[in-house]
N, C-alpha and C positions, 0 to 999 in steps of 0.2 A: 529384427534387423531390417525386415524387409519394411516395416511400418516405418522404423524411422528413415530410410532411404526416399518412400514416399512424401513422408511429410516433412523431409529438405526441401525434394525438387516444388513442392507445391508452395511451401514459403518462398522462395525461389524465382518463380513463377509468378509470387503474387507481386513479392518484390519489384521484379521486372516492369513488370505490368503497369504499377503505380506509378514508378519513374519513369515509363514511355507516355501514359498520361498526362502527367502535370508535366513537363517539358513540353510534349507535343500543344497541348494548352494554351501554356506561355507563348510557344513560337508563333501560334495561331492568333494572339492577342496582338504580339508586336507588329505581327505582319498587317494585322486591321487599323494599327491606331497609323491616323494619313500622319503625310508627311515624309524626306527623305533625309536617312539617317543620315547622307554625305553633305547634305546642303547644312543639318544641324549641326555636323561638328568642324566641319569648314566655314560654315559662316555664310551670308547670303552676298556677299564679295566676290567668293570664289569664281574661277571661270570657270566655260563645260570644262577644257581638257582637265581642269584638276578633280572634278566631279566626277566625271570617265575615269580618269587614272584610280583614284577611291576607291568605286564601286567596280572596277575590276580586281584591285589589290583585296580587295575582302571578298569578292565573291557577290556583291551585291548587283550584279548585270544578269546571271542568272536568276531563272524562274522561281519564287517562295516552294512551291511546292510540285506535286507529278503532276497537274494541269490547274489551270485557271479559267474563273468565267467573268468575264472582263470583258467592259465596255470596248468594240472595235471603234477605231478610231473613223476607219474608211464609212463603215456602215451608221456610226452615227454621226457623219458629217452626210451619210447620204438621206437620211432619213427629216426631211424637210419639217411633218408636222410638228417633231420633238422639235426645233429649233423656234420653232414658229411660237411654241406655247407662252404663255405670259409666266413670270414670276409665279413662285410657289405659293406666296400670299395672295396672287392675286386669283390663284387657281380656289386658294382654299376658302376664301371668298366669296366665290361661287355657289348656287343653291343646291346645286346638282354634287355634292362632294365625295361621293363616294364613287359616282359616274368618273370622276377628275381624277379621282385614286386609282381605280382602276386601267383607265385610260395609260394614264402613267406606268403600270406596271407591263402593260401589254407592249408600251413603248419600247422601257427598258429592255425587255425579254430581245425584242427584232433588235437592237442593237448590240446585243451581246452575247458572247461567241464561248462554247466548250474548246479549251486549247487543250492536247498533253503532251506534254514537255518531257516524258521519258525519267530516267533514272537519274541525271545532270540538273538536280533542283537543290537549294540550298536545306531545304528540309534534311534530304538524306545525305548530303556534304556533312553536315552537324551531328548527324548521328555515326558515322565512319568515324569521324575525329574523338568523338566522346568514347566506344568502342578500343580506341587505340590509346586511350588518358588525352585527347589534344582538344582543349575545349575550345581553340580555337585564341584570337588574339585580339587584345582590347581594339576597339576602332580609335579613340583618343590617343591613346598613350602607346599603340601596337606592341605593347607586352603579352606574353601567354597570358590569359584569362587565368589561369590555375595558376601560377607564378603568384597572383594577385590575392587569387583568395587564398593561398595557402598562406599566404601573410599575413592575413585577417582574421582567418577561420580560429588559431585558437583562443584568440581572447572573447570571439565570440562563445567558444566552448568554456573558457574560465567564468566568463559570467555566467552563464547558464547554471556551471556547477557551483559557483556562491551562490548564488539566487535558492536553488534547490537547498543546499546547505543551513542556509539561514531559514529558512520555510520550513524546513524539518526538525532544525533546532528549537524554534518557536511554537510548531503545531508539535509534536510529540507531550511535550510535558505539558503544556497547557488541555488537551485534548484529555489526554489522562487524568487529571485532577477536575476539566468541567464532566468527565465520563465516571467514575467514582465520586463524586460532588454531584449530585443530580441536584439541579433544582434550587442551588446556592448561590451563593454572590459572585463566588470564583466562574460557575456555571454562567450568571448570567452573563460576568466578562468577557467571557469566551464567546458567547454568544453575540455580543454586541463586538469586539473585537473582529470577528467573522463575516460579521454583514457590511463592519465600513471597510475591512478588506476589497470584500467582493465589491463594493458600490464605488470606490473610489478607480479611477482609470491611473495607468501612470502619467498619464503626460500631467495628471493634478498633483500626485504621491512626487513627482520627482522634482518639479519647480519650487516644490513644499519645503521638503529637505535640503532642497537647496539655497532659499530662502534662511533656512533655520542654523544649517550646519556649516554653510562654505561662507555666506555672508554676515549674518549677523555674527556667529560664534568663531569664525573661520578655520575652523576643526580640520575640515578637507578642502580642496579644491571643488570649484563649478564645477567644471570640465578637464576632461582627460584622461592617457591612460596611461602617464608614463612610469608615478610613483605605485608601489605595492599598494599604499592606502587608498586610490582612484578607485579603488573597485569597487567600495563600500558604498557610497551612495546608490551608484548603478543597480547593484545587487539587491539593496533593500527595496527601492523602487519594484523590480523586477518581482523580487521575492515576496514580496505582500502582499500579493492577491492570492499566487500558491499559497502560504500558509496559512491563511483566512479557509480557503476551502479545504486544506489538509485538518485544517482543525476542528473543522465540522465532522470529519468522516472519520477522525482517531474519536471524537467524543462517542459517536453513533457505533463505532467497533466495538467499545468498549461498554456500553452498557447493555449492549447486544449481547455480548460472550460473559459477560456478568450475569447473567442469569441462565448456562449452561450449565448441565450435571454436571462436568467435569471442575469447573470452579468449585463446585459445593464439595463433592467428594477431597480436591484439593486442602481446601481449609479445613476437613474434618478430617484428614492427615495430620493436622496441626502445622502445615506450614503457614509464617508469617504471610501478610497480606502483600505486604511490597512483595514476597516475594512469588504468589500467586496473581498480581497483577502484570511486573513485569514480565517473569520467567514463561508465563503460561498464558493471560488475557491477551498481551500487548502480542503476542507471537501469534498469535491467529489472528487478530485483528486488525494486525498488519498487511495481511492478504490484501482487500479492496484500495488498503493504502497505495500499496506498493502500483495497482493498476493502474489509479489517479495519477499517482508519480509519472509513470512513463507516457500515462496519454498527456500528461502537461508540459512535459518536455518539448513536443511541439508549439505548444501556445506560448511556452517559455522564448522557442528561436521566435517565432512572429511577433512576439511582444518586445524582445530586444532592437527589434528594428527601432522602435519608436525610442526608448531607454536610451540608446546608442547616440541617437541623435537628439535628445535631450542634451546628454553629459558629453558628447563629442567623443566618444570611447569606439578607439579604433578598430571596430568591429567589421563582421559580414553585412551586417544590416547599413551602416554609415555608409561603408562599399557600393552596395545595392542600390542605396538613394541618393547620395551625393553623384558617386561617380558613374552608378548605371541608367536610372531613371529620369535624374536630372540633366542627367548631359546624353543623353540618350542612346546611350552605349549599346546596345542590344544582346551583343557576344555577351556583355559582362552581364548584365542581367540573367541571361540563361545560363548562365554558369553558377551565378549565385544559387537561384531557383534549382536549378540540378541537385546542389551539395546542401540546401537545406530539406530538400523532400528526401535524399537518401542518407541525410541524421535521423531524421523522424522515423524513420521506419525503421533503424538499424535501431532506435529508442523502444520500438514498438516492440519489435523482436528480442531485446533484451529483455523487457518490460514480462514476455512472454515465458521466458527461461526461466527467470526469478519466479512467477507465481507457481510454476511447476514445480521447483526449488522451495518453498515454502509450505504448497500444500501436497503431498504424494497422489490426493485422490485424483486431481487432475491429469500427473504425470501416466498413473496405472488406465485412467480412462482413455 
């Protein structure tokens, strides 16, 4: 009892941890790429007051974080020789260049100042509000952040789970046939099948299919996600590089645990072959499956970013890049960013239970 109380809070912990990272990350990226979030989504028309009113209304007049080391403005309008220098080209020009580099940084340093700003930084405003469920509220559209993605998030997760679904429908039985076929024609299918998985990106797999299936044959639609059928493209897109590597590693299980005592003893049982490969081979061998499985559930969400916006499929990832990165929303980005690092993990952790679930030595170790 006390071992599994331990190793909650350490999962827990690790949990935590990972999602204070990758957000803290992101905020630290948004906060460096220049530019001002109010002037981008007001437009370069706006006046100050509407600019002021913006960056008060969201929080944007407060400090990024607990201090900053920032160029003063006093100190380096007082600092004559930085004003004085020529052009960057025309410094690097110079024969002395590393003298000109340096110069420069000692510049920099006399013009800029250690501020700390206390505990009233938008840093930890964002993390109060995440704490409470409040992720805060689009800068465009001034909707909750979470209102938005929860409107998104689960076709992002249905694709996911067709993606997976078709990947495992594909690698399972093929994997098992080039894994008992060693060395055969079906084997070498599998084999070359695996490699133009792996080798092909989607953004080539899904203009492909859509080429093949929405235009020439018009089976499905390009794009979208209204009808039940829209998922199919997406999914296959999605799904074909998982099952390409799922099918390497059922084939490699399989000829692995084929040549275990317990297979041989099995068949000298007299039980049938199917039924020593499925009942007995395929259930241990599914162990490393099952791991790939959950650690590709994350390359699964990062890959649907790109799928998403191929097929226009009303996802978190279209979310992300249409309405957070492109229009430079920030709230919504980190919001995205939050709820796709705490799937992965909760994939991870599940990914975790199941191989405990499968194999008992794990569970007793």
């Amino acid at each position: 009892m006390k071992y599994k109380i331990l190793n909650f809070l350490r999962q827990l912990g690790l949990l935590l941890l990972v999602v204070w990272t990758v957000v803290s990350l992101v905020t630290l990226l948004i906060e460096l790429v220049p530019g001002d979030p109010a002037v981008a989504i007001l437009g370069e028309n706006a006046t100050p007051e509407q600019i002021d009113s913006f960056r008060a209304k969201h929080g944007l007049d407060k400090p990024a974080f607990f201090f900053t080391y920032s160029r003063d403005k006093e100190l380096y309008k007082g600092v004559e020789e930085f004003q004085r220098l020529p052009k960057e080209s025309e410094r690097r020009a110079e024969q002395n260049f590393l003298a000109s580099f340096f110069e420069d940084l000692a510049t920099e340093a006399k013009v800029r100042q250690l501020k700390w700003h206390g505990p009233d930084n938008r840093y930890l405003n964002y993390w109060r509000g995440v704490v409470t469920g409040d992720l805060g509220n689009s800068f465009r559209t001034d909707t909750p952040v979470l209102g938005l993605i929860l409107e998104r998030y689960p076709n992002t997760i249905k694709l996911a789970i067709a993606a997976m679904f078709i990947a495992i429908l594909i690698a399972i039985p093929l994997g098992v046939l080039a894994g008992t076929r060693k060395g055969s024609l079906i084997d070498n299918f599998s084999s070359f099948f695996a490699l133009l998985g792996i080798s092909l990106p989607t953004f080539v797999i899904g203009p492909f299919l859509v080429y093949f299936f929405a235009v020439k044959f018009r089976i499905f639609s390009a794009t979208g996600s209204l009808y039940p059928e829209d998922i199919v493209l997406p999914a296959v897109t999605l799904g074909a590089a998982l099952s390409a590597i799922l099918t390497r590693m059922v084939r490699s299980s399989v000829i692995e645990e084929l040549g275990e005592d317990y297979v041989r003893t099995a068949r000298a049982k007299g039980l049938s072959e199917r039924k020593v490969i499925y009942k007995h081979v395929l259930k241990n061998g599914l162990i490393p499956v099952v791991t790939i499985l959950g650690l590709q559930l994350g390359v699964l969400l990062a890959g649907s970013i790109i799928t998403e916006k191929i097929f226009a499929w009303q996802g978190l990832g279209l979310l992300l890049l249409d309405d957070g990165i492109a229009k430079r929303d920030y709230r919504l980005v980190q919001g995205c960013v939050l709820v796709i690092s705490v799937t992965y993990i909760f994939a991870n952790t599940l990914t975790d239970w199941i191989y405990r679930l499968l194999d008992p030595r794990i569970r007793l170790s």
